[in-house]
C-alpha positions as CSV (number, residue, x, y, z in Angstrom):
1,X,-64.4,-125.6,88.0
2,X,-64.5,-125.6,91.8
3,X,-61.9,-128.3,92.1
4,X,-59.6,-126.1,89.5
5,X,-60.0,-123.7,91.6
6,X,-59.4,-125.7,95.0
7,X,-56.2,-127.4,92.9
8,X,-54.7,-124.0,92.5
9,X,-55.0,-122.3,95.7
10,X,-53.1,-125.8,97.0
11,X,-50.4,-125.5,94.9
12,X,-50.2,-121.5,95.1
13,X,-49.9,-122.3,99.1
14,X,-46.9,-125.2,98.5
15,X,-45.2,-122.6,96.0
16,X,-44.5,-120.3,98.8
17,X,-43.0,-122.8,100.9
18,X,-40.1,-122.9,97.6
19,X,-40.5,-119.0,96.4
20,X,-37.0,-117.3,96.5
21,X,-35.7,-114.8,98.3
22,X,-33.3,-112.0,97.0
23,X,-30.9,-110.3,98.9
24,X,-29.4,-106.8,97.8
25,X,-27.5,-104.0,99.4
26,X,-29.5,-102.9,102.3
27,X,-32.6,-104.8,101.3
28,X,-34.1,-107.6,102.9
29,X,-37.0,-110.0,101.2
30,X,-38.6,-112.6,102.9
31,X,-41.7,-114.8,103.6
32,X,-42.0,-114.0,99.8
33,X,-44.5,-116.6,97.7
34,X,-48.5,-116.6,96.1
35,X,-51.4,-116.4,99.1
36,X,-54.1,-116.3,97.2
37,X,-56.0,-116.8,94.1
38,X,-59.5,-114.6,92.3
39,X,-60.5,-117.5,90.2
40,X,-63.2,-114.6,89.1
41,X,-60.8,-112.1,88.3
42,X,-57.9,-114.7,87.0
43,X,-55.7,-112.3,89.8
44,X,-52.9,-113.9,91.6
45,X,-52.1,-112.0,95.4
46,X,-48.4,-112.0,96.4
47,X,-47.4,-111.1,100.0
48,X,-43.7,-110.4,101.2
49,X,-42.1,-109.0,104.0
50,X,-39.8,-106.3,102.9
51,X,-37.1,-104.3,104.5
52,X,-34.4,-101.7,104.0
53,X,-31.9,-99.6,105.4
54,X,-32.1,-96.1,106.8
55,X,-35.3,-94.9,104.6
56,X,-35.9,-91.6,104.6
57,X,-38.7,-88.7,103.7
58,X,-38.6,-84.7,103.1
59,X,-40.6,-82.5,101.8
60,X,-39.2,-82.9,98.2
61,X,-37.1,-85.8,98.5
62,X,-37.1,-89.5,99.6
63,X,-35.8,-93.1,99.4
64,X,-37.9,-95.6,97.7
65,X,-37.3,-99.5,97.0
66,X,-38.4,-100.6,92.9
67,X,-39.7,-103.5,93.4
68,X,-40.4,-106.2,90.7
69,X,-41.4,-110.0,89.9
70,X,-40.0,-112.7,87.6
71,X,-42.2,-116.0,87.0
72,X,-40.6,-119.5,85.8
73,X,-42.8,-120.4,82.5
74,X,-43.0,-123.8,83.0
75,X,-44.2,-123.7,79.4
76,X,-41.5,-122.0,78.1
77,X,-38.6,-123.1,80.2
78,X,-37.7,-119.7,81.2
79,X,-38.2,-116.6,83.3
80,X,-40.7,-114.0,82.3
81,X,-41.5,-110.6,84.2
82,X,-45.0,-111.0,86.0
83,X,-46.7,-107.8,85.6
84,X,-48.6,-106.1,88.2
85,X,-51.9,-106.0,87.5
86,X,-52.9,-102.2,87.7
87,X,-51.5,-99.0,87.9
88,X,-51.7,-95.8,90.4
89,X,-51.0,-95.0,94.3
90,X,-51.8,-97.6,96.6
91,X,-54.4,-98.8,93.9
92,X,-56.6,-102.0,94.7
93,X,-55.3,-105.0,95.2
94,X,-52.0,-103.7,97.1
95,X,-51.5,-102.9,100.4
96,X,-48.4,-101.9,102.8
97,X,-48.5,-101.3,106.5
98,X,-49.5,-97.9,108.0
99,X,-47.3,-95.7,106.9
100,X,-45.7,-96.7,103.7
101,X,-47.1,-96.2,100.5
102,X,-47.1,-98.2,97.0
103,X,-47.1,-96.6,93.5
104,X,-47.4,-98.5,90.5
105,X,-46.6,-96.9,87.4
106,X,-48.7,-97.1,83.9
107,X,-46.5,-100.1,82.4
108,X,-46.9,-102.0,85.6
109,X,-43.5,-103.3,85.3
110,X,-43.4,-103.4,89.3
111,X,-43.9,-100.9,91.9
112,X,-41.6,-98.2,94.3
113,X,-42.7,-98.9,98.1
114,X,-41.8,-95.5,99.9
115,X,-42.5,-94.4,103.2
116,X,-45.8,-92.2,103.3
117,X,-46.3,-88.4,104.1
118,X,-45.3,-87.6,107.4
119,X,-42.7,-90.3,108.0
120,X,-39.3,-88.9,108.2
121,X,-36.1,-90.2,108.7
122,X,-36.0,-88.9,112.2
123,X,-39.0,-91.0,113.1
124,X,-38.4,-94.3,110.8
125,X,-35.0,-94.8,110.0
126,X,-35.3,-97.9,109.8
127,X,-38.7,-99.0,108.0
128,X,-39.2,-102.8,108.5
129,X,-42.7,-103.9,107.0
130,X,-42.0,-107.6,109.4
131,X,-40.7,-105.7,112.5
132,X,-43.3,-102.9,112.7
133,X,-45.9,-105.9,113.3
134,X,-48.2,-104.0,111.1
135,X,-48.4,-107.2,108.7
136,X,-46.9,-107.2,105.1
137,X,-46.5,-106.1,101.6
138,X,-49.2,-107.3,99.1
139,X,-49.3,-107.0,95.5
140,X,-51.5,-108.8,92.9
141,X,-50.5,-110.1,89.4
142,X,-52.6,-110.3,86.4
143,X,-52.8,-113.9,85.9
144,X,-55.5,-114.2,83.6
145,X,-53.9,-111.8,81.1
146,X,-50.6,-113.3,81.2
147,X,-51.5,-116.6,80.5
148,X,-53.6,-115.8,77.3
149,X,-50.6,-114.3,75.8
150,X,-48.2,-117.3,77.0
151,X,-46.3,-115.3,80.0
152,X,-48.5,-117.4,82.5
153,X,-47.6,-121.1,83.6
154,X,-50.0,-123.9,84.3
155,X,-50.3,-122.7,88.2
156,X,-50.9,-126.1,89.2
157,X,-47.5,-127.3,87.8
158,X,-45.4,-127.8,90.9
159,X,-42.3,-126.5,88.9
160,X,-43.7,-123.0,88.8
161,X,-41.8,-120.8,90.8
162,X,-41.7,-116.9,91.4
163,X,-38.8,-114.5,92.2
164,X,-38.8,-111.2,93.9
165,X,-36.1,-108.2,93.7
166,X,-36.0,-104.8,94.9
167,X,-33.9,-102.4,94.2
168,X,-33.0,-98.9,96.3
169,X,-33.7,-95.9,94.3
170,X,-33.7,-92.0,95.2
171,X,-36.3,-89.5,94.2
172,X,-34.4,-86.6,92.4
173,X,-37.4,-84.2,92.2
174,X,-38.5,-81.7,89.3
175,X,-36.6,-78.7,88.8
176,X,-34.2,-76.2,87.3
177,X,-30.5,-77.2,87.6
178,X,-27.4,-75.9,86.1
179,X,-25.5,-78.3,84.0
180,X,-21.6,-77.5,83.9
181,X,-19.4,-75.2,86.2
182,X,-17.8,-72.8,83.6
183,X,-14.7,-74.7,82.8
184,X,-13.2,-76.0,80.0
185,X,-9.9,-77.7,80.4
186,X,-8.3,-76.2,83.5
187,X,-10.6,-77.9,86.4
188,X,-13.8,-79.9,84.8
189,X,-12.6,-80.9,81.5
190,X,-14.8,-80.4,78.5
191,X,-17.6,-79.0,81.0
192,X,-21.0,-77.4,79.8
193,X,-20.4,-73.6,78.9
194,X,-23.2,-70.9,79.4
195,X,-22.4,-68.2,76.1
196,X,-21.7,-67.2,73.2
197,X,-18.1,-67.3,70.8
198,X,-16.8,-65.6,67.7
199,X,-14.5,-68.0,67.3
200,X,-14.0,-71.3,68.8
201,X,-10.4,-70.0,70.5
202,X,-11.9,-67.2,72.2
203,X,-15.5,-67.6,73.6
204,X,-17.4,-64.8,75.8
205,X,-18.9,-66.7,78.7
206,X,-20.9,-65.8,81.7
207,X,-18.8,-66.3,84.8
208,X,-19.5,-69.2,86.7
209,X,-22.3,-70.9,84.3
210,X,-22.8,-73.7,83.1
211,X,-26.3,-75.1,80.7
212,X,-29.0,-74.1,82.8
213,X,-31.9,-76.5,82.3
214,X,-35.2,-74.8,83.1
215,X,-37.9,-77.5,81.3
216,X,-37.4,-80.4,79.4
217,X,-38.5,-78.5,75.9
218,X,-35.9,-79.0,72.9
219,X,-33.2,-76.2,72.3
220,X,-29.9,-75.8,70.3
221,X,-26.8,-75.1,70.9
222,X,-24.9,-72.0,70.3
223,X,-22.6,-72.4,67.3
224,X,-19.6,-70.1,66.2
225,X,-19.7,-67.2,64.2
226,X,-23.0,-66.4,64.5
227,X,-25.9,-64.7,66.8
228,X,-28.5,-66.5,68.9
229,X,-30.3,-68.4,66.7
230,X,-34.0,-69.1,67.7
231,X,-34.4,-71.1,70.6
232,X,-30.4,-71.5,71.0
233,X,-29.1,-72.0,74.6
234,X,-26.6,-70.2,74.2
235,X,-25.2,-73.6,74.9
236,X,-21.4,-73.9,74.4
237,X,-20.2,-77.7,73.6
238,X,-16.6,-78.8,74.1
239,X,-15.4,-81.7,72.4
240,X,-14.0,-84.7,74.5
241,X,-10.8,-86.2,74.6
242,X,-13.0,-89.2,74.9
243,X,-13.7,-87.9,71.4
244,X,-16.3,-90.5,69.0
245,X,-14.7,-90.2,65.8
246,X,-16.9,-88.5,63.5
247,X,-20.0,-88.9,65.6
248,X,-19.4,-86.3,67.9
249,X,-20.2,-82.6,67.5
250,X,-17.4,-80.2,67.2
251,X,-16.3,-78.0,69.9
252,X,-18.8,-74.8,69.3
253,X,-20.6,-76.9,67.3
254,X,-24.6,-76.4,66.6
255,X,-27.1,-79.3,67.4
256,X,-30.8,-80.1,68.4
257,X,-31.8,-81.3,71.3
258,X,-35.3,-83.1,71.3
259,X,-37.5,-82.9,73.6
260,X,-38.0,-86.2,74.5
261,X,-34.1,-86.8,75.4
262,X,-34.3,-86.7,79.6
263,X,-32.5,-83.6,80.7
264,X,-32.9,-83.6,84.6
265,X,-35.7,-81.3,84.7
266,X,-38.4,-83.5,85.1
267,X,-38.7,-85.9,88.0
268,X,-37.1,-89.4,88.0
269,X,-35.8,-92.2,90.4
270,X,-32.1,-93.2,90.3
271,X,-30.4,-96.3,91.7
272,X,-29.4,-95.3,95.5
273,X,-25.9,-97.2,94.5
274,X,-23.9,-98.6,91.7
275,X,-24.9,-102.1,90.8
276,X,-23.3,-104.7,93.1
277,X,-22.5,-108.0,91.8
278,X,-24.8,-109.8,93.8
279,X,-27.2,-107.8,91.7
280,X,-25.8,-108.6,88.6
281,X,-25.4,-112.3,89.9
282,X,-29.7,-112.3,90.0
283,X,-29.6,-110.7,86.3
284,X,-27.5,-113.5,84.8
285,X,-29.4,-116.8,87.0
286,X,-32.4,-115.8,85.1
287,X,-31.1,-116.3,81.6
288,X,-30.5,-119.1,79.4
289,X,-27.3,-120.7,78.4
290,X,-27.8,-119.0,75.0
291,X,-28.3,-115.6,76.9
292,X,-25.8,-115.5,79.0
293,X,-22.6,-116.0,77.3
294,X,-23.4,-112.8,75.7
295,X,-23.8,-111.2,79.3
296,X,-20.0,-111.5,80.8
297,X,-17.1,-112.8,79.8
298,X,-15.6,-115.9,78.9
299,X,-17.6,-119.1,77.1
300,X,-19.2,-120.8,79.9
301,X,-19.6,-124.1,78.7
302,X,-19.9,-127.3,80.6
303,X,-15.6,-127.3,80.3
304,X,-15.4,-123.8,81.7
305,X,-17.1,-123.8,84.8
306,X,-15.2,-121.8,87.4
307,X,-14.3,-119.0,85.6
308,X,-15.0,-115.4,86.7
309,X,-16.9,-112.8,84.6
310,X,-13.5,-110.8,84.1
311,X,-12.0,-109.5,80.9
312,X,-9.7,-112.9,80.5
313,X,-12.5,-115.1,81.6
314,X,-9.8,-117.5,83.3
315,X,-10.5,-119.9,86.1
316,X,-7.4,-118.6,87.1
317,X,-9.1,-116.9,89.8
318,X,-10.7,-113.1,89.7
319,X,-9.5,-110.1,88.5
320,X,-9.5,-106.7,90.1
321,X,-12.3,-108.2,92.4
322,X,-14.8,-109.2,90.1
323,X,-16.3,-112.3,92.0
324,X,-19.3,-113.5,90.0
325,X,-18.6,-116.9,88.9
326,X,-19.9,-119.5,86.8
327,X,-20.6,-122.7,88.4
328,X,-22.9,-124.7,86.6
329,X,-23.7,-125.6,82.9
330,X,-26.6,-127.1,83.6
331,X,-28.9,-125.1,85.8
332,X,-30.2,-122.9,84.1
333,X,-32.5,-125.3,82.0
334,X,-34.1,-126.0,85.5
335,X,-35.0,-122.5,87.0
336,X,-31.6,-123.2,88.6
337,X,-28.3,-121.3,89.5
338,X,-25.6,-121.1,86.9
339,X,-23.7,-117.8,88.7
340,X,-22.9,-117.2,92.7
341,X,-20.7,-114.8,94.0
342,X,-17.6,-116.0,95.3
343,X,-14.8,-113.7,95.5
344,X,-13.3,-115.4,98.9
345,X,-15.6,-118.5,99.2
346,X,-14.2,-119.1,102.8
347,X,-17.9,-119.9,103.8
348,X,-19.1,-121.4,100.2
349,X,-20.1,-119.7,97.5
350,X,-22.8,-116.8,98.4
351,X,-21.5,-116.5,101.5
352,X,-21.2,-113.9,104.0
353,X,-17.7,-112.9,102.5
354,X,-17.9,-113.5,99.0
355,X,-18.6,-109.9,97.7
356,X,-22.3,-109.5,96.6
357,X,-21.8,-106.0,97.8
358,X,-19.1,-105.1,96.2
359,X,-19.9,-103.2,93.0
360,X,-20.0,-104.7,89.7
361,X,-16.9,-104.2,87.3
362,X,-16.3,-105.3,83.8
363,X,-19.9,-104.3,82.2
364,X,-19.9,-103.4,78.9
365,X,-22.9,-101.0,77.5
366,X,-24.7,-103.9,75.9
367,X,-24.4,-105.6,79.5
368,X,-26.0,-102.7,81.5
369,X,-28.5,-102.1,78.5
370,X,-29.4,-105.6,79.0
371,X,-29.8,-105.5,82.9
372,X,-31.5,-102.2,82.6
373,X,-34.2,-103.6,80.4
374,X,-34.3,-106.8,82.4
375,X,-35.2,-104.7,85.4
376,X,-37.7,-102.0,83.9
377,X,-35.5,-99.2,84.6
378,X,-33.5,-97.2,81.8
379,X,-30.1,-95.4,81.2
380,X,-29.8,-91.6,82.4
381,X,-28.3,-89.1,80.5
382,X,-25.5,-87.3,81.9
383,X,-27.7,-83.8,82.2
384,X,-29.3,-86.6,84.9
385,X,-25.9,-87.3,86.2
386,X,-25.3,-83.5,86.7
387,X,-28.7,-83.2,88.1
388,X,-28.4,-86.0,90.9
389,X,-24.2,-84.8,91.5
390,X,-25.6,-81.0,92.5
391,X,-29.0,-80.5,92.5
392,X,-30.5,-77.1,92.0
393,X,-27.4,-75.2,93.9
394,X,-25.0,-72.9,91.8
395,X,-22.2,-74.7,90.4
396,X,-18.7,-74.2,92.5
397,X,-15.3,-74.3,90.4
398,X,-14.4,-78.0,90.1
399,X,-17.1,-79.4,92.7
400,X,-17.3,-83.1,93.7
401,X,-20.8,-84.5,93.8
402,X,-20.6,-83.9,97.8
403,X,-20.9,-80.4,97.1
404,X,-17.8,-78.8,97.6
405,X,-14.0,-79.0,96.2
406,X,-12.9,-80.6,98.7
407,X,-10.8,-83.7,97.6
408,X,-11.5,-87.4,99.0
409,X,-9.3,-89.2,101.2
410,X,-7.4,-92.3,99.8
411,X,-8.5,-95.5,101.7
412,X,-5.4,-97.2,103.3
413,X,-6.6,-99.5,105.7
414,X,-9.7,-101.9,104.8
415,X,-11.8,-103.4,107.5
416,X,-14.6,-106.4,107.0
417,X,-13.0,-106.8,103.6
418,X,-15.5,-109.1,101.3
419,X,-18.7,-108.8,103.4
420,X,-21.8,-106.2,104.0
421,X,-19.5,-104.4,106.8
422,X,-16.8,-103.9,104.2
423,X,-15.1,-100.6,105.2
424,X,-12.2,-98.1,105.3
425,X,-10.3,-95.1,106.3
426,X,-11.1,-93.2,103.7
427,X,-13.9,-90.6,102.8
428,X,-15.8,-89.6,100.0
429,X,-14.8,-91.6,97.1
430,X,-12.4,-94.6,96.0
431,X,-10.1,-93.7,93.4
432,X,-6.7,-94.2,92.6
433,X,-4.8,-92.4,95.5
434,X,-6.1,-95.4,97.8
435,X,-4.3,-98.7,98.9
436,X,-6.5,-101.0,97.3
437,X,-6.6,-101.5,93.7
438,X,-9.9,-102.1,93.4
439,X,-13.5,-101.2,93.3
440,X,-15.1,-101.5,97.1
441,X,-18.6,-102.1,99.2
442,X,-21.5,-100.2,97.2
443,X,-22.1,-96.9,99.9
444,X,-19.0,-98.2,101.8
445,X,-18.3,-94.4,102.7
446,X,-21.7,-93.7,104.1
447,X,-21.4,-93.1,107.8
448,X,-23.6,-95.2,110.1
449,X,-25.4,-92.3,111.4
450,X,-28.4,-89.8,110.3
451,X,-28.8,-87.3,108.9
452,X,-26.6,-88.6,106.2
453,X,-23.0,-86.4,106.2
454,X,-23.3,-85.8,102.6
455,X,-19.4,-84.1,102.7
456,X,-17.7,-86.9,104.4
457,X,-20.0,-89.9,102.6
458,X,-19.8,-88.4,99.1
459,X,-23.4,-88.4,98.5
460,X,-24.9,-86.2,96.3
461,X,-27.5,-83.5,96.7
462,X,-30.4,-85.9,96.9
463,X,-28.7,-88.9,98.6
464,X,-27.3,-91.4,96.0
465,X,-24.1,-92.7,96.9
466,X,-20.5,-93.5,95.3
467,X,-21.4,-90.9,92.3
468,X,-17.8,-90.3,91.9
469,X,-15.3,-92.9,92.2
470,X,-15.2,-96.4,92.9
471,X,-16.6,-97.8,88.8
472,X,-17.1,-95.0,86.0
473,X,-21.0,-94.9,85.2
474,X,-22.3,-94.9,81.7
475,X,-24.6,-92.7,80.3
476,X,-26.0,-91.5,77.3
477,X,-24.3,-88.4,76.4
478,X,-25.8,-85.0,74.4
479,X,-22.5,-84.5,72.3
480,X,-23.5,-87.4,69.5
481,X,-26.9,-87.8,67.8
482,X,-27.0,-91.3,68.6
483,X,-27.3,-90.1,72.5
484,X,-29.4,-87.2,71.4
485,X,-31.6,-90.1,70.0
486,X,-32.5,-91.2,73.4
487,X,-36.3,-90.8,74.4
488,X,-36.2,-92.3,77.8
489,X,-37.9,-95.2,77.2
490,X,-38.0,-97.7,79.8
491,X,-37.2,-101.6,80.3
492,X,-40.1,-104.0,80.2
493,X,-38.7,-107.0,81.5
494,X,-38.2,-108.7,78.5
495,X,-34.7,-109.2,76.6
496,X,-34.1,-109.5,73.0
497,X,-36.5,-112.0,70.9
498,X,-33.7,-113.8,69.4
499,X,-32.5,-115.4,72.7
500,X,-29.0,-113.8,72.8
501,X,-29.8,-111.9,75.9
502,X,-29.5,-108.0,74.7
503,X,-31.9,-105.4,75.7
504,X,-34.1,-103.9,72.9
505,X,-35.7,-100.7,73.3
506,X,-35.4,-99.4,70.1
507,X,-34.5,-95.5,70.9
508,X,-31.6,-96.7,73.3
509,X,-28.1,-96.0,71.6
510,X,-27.0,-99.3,69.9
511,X,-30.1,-100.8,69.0
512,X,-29.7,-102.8,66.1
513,X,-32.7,-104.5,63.8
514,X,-32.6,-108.2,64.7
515,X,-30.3,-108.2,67.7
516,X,-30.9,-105.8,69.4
517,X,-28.5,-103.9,71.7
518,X,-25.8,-106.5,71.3
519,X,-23.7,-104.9,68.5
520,X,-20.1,-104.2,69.6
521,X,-20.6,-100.5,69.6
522,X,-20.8,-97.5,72.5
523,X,-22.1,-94.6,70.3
524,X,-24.4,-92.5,71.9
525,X,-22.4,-93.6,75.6
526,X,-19.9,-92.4,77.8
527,X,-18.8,-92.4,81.2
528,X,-18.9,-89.8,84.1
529,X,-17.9,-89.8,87.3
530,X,-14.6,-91.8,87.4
531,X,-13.3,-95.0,89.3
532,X,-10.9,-96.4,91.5
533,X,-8.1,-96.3,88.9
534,X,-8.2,-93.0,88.0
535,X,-7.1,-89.7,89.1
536,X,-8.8,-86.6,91.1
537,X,-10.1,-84.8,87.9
538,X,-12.7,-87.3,86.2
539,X,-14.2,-87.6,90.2
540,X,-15.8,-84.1,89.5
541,X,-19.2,-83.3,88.7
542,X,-18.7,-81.8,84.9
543,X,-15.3,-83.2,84.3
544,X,-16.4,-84.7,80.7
545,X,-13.2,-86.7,79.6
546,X,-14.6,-90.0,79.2
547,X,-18.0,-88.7,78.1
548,X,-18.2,-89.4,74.5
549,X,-16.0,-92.5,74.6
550,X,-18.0,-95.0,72.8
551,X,-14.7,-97.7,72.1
552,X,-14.3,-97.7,75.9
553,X,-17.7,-98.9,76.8
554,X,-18.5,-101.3,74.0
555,X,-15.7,-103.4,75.6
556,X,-15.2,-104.8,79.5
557,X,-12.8,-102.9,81.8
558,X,-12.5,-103.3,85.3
559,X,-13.2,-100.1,86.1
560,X,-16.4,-99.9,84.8
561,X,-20.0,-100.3,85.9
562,X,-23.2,-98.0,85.9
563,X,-26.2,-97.9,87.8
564,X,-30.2,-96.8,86.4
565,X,-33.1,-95.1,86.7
566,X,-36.7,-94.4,86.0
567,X,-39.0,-91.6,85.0
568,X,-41.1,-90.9,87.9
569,X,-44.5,-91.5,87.7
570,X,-46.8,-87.9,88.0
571,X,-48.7,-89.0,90.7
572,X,-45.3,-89.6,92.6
573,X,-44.3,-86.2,93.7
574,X,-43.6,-85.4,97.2
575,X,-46.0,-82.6,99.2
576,X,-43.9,-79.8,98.2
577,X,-41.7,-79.6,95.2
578,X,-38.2,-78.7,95.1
């Protein structure tokens, strides 16, 4: 037993010389690989020097990194999530430098690293786990466990090898928030309306209202021709012109909303930005051949290598910037890399100006599902969206998520075009009144200086970035039953059972028995928030065009991305709340 033991603390120490490294917007990993073995407790420590980009702390709100581990089953021939192996705030077995903190919620998917109570941005702006010469990051995995359920390799087996991604989130706290800013069609299109109608031509609203969300209980909406009925909003519902056939509620329409479906109330985390393609890139070189022609366009087979994960799928070259390109057939099989990024390739692909940054286009709702569930996040709804656009201020006629009306300023000049510089003139949001036809840099309008100019970056209240413009975001709507079906559920590393790379949480929209969310179907999604190719209107905070359109996400379109989230954990709130 003692030279088992000896033989895998050897190898553990020659797997971090070969651990990976991941790179995302802002984020830094490195120094990344196995230290250390319980042979006792069958627990595998991890250490990693971690960094990121202008962290920040308040009173209610704050920055954190979700950080999370894929293992190469030597056994299997392919990547598995490593679970941490316990749960709770700074719980044994993990450790950060002075400072920081590290929660780890109950399914142990991974963990948020976050700076601790009384670090502020004003006195860490930077938090650097390898600079602050405090030491680094530690983390331990349930080895034992794992490998009696077959999600372990032989440790000693040289090909073993680990792989470690982070990704920026925000805190939105708990809280009430209005949902909606008392428009129908004249400013926010198919908004939320606060009241009550006789018939659906002429409604009696409150002013300036929208759906005020004070808990996360179930309630129903107000319906026409008739009083309040018990536990009614009254909660007007428009119809969109992004209308889902027969799926959709009518406008006035009654419906129930359960309790479970997320409304913004309760705490959660929500990607800081958009998902880049480099991110996307990660997602798809940890699939199988069989997975990943399902995952982007085009059949990448050994005779299509080159082509981009556009809506054509040509080797023609990429289309409105989508860089993530298939270069290998063969990879895969080996823990290898089958996708780089390579939208300019001046310095090779994955190089400092091939466009990692640059957010990721032409995702259909079975492709975000996927890389939602492959992550251990989950979709947000788009009472979430509403919630992270304005936070708990009154809503404003036709307000942008920067918190005022007014407009954004078309980019017509681009500087360090392709790289993690990537710039422009503009402010506030990319959309179709810019030069470029195109989606840009993730946070590309965030000014490099702090406190964070929320008006002139286009941040919302919290601090997430590119809400409106650049792609359109999908989320599961309230206006169908198939997004009122939605229970929150979150991602658990794995992908669909029958190897065709979907995710499968089974009260996401789409879910189908046997293939999970890979059927060619958007009901129960929509988009918010608009893109690069579309006009002022869809940029605003309730503008609800696109939100029930279900035959526009269950294709590709370069226009459209999304980004995640994550309930937060209880024992995650901040010293005050909001």
């Amino acid at each position: 037993m003692k030279k088992r033991v000896r033989e895998l603390i050897l190898t553990l120490f020659a797997l971090l010389l070969f651990a990976s490294q991941s790179l995302a917007t802002g984020v830094s990993i490195s120094n990344f690989g196995p230290s250390n073995f319980d042979s006792e407790e069958g627990l595998v420590t991890f250490r990693a020097d971690v960094s990121w980009y202008k962290a920040w702390r308040s009173d209610f709100n704050h920055d954190a990194l979700w950080v999370f581990m894929k293992v190469w089953n030597t056994d299997l021939a392919r990547w598995v999530p490593g679970r941490m192996s316990t749960s709770g705030l700074d719980p044994e077995g993990f450790s950060a430098p002075a400072g920081f903190e590290i929660i780890v919620p109950e399914d142990k998917s991974g963990f948020f690293l976050r700076l601790g109570p009384g670090r502020s941005a004003t006195t860490s702006q930077t938090p650097n786990t390898e600079e602050s010469g405090i030491g680094s990051v530690t983390f331990t995995w349930d080895y034992q466990e794992a490998r009696t359920v077959n999600l372990a390799p032989d440790l000693a087996n040289a090909a073993t090898k680990f792989r470690l991604y982070a990704v920026e989130m925000v805190y939105i706290p708990e809280g009430s928030f209005t949902a909606g800013d008392s428009t129908s069609t004249s400013v926010s299109t198919y908004g939320f309306r606060y009241g009550l109608a006789s018939t659906a031509t002429t409604p009696t609203f409150l002013p300036f209202s929208g759906w005020p969300i004070n808990s996360e209980e179930s309630f129903y909406s107000a319906y026409v021709g008739a009083g309040i009925q018990p536990g009614a909003g009254p909660f007007y519902y428009y119809t969109s012109t992004g209308a889902d056939g027969t799926n959709e509620s009518p406008t006035g329409g009654n419906f129930f909303v359960q309790g479970e479906y997320p409304k913004g109330y309760k705490a959660f985390y929500l990607m800081k930005y958009e998902i880049s393609q480099g991110q996307y890139r990660d997602f798809l070189n940890t699939l199988q051949p069989g997975e990943y022609i399902y995952r982007c366009a085009g059949a990448q087979t050994a005779a299509t290598t080159g082509r981009y994960c556009d809506s054509a799928g040509t080797g023609a070259g990429s289309s409105a910037r989508q860089g993530v390109r298939y270069i290998s057939s063969t990879a895969a099989a080996a823990a290898g890399t089958a996708f780089a990024c390579a939208m300019s390739s001046a310095n090779g692909m994955n190089g400092t100006d091939d466009g990692e940054w640059v957010a990721m286009n032409y995702l259909s709702w079975m492709d975000l599902a996927a890389y939602l569930d492959w992550a251990g996040l989950r979709p947000i709804t788009e009472l979430e969206f509403e919630k992270a656009s304005r936070g708990p201020v009154a809503p404003i006629l036709g307000d942008y998520p920067w918190g005022t009306t007014d407009n954004p300023t078309g980019t017509t000049t681009y500087t360090a075009l392709n790289s993690d510089a990537e710039g422009g003139d503009g402010r506030r949001a990319e959309y179709i009144a810019g030069a470029g036809t195109w989606p840009i840099r993730v946070g590309s309008f965030a000014l490099d200086t702090f406190p964070l100019e929320r008006t002139l970056a286009g941040a919302g209240y919290y601090g997430n970035l590119d809400l409106a413009g650049n792609v359109w975001e999908m989320v599961v709507n309230v206006g169908t039953v198939k997004g009122r079906n939605f229970q929150g559920s979150h991602g658990d590393g794995f992908l669909s059972a029958d190897s065709r790379g979907a995710g499968d949480n089974i009260d996401w929209p789409g879910w189908t028995v046997g293939v999970g969310i890979n059927a060619l179907t958007g009901a129960g999604v929509g988009l918010r928030g608009g893109s690069w190719n579309t006009t002022l209107a869809p940029l605003r905070i309730s503008d609800r065009t696109a939100a029930c359109s279900s035959a526009w996400v269950a294709t590709r379109t370069n226009d459209v991305g999304g980004r995640g989230g994550r309930t937060a954990p209880t024992f995650a709130a901040p010293t005050k709340p909001q």
